[in-house]
mmJSON file of the N, C-alpha and C atoms, coordinates in Angstrom:
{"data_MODEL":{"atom_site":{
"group_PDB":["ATOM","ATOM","ATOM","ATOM","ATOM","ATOM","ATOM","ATOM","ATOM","ATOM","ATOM","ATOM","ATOM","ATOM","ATOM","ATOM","ATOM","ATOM","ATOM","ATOM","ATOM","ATOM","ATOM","ATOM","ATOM","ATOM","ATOM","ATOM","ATOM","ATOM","ATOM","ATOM","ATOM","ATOM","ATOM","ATOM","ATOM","ATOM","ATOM","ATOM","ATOM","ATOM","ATOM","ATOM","ATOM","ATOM","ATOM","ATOM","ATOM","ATOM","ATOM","ATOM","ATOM","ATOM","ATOM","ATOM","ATOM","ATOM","ATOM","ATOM","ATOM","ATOM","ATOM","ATOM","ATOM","ATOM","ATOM","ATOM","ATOM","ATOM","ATOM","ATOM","ATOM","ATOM","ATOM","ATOM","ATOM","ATOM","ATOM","ATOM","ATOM","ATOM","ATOM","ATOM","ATOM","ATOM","ATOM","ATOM","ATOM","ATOM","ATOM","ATOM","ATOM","ATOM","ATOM","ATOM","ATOM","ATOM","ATOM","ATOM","ATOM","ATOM","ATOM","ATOM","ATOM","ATOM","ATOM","ATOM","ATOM","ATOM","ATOM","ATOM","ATOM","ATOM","ATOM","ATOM","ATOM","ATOM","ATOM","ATOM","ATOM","ATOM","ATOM","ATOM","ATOM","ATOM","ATOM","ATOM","ATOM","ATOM","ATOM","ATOM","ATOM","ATOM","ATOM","ATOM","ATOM","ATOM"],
"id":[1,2,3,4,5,6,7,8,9,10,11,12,13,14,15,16,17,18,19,20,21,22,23,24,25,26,27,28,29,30,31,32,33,34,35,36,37,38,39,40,41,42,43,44,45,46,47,48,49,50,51,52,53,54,55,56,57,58,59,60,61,62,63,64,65,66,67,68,69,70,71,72,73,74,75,76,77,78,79,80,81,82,83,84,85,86,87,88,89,90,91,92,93,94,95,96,97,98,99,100,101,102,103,104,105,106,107,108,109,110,111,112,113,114,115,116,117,118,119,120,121,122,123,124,125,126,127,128,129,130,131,132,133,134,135,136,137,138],
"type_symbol":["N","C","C","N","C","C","N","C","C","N","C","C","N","C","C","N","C","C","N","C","C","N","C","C","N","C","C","N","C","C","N","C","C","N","C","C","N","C","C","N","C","C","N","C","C","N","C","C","N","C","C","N","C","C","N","C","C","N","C","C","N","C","C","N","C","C","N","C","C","N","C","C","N","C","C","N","C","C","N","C","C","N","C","C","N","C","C","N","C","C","N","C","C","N","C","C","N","C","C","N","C","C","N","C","C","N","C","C","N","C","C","N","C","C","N","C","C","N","C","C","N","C","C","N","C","C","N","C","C","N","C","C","N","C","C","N","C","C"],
"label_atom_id":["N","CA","C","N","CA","C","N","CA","C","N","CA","C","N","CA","C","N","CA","C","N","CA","C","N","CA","C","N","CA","C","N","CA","C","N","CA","C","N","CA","C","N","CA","C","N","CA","C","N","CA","C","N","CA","C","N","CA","C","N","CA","C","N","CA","C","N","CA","C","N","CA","C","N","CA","C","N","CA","C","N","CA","C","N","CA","C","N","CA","C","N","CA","C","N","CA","C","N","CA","C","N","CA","C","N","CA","C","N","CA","C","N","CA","C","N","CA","C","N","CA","C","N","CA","C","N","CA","C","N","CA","C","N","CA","C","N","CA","C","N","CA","C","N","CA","C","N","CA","C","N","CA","C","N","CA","C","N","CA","C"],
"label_alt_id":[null,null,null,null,null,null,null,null,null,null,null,null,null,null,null,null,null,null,null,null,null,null,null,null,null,null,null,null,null,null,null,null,null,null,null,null,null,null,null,null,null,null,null,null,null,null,null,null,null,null,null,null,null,null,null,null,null,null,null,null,null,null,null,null,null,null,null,null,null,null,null,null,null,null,null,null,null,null,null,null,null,null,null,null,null,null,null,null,null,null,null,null,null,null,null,null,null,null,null,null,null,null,null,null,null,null,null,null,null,null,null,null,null,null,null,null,null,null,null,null,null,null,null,null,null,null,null,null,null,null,null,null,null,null,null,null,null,null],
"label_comp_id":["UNK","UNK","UNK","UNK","UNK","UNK","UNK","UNK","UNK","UNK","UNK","UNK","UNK","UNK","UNK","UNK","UNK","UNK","UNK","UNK","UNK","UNK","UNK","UNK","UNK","UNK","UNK","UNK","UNK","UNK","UNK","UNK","UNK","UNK","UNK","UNK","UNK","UNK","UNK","UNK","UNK","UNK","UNK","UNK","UNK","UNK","UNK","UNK","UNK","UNK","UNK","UNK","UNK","UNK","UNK","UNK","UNK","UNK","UNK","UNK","UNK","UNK","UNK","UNK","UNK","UNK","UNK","UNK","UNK","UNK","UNK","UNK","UNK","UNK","UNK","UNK","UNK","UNK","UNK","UNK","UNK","UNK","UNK","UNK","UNK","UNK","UNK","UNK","UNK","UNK","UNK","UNK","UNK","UNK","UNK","UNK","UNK","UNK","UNK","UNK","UNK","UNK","UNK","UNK","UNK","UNK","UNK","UNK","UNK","UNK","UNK","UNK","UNK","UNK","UNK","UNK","UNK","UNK","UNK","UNK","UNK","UNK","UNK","UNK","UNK","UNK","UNK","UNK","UNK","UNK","UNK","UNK","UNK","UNK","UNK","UNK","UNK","UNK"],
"label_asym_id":["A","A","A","A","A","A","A","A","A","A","A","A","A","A","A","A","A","A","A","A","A","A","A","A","A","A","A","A","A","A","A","A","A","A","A","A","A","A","A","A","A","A","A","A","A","A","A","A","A","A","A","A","A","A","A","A","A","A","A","A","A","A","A","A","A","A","A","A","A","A","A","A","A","A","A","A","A","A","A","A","A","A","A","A","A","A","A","A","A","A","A","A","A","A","A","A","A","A","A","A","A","A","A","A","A","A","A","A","A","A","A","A","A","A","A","A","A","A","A","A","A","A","A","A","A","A","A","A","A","A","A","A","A","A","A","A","A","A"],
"label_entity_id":["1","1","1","1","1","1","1","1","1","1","1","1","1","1","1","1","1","1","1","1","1","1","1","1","1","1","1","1","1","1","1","1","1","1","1","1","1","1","1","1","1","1","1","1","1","1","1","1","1","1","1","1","1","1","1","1","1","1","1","1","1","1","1","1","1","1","1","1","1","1","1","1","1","1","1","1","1","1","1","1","1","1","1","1","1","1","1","1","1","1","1","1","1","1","1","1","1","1","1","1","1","1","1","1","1","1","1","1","1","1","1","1","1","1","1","1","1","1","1","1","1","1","1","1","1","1","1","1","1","1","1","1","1","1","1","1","1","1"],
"label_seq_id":[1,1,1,2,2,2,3,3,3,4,4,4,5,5,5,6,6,6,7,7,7,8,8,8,9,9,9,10,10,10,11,11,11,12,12,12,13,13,13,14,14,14,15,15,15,16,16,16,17,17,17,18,18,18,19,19,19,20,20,20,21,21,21,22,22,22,23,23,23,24,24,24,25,25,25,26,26,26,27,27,27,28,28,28,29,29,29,30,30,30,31,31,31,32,32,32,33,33,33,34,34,34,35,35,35,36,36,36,37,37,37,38,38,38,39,39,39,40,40,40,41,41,41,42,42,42,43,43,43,44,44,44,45,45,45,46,46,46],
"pdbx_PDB_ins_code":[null,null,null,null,null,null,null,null,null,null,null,null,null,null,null,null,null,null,null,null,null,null,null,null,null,null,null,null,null,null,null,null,null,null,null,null,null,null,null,null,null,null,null,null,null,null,null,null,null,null,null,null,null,null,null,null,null,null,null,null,null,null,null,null,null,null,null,null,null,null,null,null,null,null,null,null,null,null,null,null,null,null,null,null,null,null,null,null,null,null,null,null,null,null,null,null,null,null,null,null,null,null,null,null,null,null,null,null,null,null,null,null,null,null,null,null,null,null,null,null,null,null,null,null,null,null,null,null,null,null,null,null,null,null,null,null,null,null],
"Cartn_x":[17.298,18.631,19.058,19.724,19.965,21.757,21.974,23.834,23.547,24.826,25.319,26.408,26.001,26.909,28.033,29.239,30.197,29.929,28.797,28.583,27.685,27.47,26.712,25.281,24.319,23.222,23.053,21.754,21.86,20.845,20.861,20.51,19.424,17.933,17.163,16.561,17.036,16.7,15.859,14.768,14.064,12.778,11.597,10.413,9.278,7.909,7.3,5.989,5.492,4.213,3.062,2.204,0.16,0.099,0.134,-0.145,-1.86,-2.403,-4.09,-4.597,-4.659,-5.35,-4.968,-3.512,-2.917,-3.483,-3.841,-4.012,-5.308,-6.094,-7.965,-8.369,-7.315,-7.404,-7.073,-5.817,-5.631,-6.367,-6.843,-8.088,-9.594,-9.743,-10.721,-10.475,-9.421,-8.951,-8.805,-8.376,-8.565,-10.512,-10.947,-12.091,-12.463,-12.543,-13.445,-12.651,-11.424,-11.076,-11.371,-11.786,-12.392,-13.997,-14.441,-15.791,-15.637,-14.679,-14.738,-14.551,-13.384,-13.161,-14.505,-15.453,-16.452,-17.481,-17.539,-18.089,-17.911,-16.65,-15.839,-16.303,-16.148,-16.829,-18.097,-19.078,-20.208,-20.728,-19.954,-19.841,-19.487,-18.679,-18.095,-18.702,-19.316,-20.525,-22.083,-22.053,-23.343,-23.123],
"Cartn_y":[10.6,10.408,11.701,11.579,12.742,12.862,14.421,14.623,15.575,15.541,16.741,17.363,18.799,19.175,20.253,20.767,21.352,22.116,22.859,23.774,23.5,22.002,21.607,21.468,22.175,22.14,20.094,20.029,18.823,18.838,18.222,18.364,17.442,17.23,15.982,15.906,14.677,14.1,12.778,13.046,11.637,12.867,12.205,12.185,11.707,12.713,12.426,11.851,10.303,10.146,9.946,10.519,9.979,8.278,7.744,6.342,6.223,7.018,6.785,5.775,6.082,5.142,3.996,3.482,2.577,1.598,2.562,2.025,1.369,2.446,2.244,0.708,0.592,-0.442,-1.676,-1.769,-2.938,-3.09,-2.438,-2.734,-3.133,-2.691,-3.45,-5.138,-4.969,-6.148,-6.941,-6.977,-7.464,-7.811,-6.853,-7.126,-8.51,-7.876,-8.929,-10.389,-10.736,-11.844,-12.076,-11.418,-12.474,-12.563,-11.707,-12.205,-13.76,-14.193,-15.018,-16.21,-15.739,-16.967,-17.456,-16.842,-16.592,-17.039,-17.361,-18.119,-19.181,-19.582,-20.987,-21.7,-21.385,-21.55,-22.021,-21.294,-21.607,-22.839,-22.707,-23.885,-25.113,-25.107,-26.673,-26.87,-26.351,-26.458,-26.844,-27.161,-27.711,-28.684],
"Cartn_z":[-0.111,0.38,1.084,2.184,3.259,2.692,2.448,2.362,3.054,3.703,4.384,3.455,3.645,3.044,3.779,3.188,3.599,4.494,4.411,5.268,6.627,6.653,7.633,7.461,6.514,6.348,5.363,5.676,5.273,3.67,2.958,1.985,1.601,1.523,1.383,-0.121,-1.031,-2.233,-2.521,-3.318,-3.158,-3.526,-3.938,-4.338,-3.698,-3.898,-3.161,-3.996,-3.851,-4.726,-3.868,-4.157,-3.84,-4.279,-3.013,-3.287,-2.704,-2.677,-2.146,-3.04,-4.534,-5.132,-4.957,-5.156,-4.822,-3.183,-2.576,-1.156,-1.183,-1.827,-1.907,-2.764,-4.214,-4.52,-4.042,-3.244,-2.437,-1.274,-0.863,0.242,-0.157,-1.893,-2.023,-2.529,-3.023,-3.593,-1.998,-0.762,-0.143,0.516,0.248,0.489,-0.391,-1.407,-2.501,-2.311,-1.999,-1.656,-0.267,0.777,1.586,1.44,0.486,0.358,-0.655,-1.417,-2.512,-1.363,-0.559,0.689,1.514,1.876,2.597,2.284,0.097,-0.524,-0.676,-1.042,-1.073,0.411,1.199,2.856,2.932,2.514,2.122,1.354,-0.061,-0.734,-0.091,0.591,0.659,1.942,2.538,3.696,3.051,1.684,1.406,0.981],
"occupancy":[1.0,1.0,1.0,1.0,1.0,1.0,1.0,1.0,1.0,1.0,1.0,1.0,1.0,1.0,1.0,1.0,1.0,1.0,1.0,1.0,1.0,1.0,1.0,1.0,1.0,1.0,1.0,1.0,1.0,1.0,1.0,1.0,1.0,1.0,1.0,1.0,1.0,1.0,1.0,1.0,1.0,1.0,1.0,1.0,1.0,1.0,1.0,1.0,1.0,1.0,1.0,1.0,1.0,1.0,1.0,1.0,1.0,1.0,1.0,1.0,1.0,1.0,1.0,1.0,1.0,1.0,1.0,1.0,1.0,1.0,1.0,1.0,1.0,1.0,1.0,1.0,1.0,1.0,1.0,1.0,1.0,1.0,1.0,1.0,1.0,1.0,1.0,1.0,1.0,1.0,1.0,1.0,1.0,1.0,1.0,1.0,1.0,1.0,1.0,1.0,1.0,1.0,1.0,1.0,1.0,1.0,1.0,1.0,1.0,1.0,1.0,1.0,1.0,1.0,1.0,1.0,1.0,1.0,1.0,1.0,1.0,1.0,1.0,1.0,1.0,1.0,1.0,1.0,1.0,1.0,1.0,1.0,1.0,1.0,1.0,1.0,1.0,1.0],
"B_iso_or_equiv":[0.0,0.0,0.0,0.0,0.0,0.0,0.0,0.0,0.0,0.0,0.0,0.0,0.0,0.0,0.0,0.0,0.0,0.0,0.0,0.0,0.0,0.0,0.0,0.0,0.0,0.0,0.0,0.0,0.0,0.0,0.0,0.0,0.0,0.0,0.0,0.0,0.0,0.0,0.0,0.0,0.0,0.0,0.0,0.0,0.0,0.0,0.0,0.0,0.0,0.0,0.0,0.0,0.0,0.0,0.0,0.0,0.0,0.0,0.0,0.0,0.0,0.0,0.0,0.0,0.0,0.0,0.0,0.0,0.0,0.0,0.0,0.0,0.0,0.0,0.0,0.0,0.0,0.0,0.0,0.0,0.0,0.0,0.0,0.0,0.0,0.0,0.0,0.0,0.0,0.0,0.0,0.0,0.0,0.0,0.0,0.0,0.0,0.0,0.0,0.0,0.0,0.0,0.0,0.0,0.0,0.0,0.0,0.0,0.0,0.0,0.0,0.0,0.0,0.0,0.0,0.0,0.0,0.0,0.0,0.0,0.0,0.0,0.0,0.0,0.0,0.0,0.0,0.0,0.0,0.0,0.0,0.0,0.0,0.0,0.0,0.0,0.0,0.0],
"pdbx_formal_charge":[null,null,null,null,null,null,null,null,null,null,null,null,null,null,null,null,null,null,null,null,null,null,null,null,null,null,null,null,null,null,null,null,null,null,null,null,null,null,null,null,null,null,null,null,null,null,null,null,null,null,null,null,null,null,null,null,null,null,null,null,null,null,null,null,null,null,null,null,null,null,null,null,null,null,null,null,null,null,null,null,null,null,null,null,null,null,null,null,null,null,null,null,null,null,null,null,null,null,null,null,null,null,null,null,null,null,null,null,null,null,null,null,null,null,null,null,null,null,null,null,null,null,null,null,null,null,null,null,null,null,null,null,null,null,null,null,null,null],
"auth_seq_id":[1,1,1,2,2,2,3,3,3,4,4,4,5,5,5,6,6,6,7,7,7,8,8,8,9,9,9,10,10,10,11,11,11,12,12,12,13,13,13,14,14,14,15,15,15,16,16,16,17,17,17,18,18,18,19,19,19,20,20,20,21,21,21,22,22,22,23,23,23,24,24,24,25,25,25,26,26,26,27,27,27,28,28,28,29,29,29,30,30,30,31,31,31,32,32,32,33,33,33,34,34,34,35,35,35,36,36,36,37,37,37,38,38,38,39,39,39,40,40,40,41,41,41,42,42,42,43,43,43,44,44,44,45,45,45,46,46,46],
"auth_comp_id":["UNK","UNK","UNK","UNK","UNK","UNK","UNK","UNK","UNK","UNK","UNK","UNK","UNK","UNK","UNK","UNK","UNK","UNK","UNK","UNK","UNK","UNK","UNK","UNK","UNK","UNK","UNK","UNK","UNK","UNK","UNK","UNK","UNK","UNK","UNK","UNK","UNK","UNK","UNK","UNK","UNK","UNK","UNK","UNK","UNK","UNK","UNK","UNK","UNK","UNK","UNK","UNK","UNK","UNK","UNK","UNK","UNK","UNK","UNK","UNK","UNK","UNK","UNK","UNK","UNK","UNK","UNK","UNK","UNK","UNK","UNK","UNK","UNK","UNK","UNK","UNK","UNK","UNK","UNK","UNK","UNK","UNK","UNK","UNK","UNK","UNK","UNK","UNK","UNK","UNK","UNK","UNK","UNK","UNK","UNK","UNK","UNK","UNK","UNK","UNK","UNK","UNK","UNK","UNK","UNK","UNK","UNK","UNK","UNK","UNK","UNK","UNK","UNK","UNK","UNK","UNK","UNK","UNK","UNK","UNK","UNK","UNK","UNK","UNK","UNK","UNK","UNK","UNK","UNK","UNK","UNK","UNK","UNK","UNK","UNK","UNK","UNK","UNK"],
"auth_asym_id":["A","A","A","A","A","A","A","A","A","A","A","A","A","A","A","A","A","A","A","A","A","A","A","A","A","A","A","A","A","A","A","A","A","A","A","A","A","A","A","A","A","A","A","A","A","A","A","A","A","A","A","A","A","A","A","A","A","A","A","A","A","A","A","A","A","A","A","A","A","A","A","A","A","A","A","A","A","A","A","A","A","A","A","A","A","A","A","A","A","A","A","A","A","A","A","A","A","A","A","A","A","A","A","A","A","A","A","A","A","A","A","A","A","A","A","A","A","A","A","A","A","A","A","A","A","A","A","A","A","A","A","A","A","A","A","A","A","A"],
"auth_atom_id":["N","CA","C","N","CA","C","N","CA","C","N","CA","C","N","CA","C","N","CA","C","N","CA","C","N","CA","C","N","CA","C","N","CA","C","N","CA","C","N","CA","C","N","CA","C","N","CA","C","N","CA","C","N","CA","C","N","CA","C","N","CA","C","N","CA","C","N","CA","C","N","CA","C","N","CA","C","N","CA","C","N","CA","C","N","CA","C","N","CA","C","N","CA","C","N","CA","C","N","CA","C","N","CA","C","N","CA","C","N","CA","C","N","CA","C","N","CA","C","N","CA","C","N","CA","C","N","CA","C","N","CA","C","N","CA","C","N","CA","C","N","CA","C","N","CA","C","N","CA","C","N","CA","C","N","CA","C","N","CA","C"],
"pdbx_PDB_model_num":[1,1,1,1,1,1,1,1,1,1,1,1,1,1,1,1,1,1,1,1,1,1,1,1,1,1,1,1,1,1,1,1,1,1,1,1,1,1,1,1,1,1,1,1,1,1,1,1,1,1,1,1,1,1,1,1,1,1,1,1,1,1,1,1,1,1,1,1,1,1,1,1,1,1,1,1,1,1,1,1,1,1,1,1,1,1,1,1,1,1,1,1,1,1,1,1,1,1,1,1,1,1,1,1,1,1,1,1,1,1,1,1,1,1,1,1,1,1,1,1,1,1,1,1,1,1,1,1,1,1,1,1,1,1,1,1,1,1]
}}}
């Protein structure tokens, strides 16, 4: 959150987190579901 304060300088509040793992896991989790899709595909093609 941005304040300005009295004196004009602005003041910035809020936190900063490492979402990497976070990122690395949803990209594999997207992986492995289009490999499961890719199977299902397969399947119902025999």
């Amino acid at each position: 959150m941005l304040e300005k304060q009295a004196d004009g300088t602005i003041v910035l509040d809020g936190q900063l987190m490492d979402i990497t793992e976070l990122k690395q896991t949803e990209k594999a989790l997207r992986h492995k579901n289009d490999d499961l899709a890719n199977t299902l595909q397969q399947l119902k093609a025999t």
